[in-house]
N, C-alpha and C positions, 0 to 999 in steps of 0.2 A: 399477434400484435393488436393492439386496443384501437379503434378508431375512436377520436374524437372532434364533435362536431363544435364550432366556436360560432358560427352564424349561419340563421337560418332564415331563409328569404321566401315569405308566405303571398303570392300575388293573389287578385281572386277580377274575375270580369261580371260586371251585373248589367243585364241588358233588361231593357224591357219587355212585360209580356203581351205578344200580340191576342192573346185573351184580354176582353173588356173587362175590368171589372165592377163589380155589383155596386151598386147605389147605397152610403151610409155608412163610408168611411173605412178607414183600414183599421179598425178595430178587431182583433183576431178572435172566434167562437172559441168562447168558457168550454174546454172539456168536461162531460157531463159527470155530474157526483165526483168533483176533487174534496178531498178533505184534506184544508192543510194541516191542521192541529196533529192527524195523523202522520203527515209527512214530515211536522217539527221534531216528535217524538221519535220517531225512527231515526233519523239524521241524528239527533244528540244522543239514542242512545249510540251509533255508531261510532261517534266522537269519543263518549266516554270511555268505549271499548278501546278505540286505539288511542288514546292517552295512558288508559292504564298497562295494555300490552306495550308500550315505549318505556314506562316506568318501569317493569318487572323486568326488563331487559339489564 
């Protein structure tokens, strides 16, 4: 017999961190050597793939 779910109730608690943190904002570090141009190109080639795997279907 198939379960199915009709609502789904996601809670989440954010508490503060008893670590201080550092001087100069909550600005997040740049992981180093990102290349997005590379990560555009992989993503759309992904896309392409599964658009046209939906189409041959």
């Amino acid at each position: 017999m198939p379960v199915q779910i009709n609502e789904m109730i996601i809670r989440a608690n954010i508490t503060e961190s008893a670590v201080p943190e550092k001087k100069g904002g909550n600005a997040p570090a740049a992981p180093a050597a990102v290349n997005k141009d590379e990560i555009v190109r992989e993503c759309a080639a992904l896309v392409l793939e599964m658009l046209n795997d939906k189409k041959q279907r």
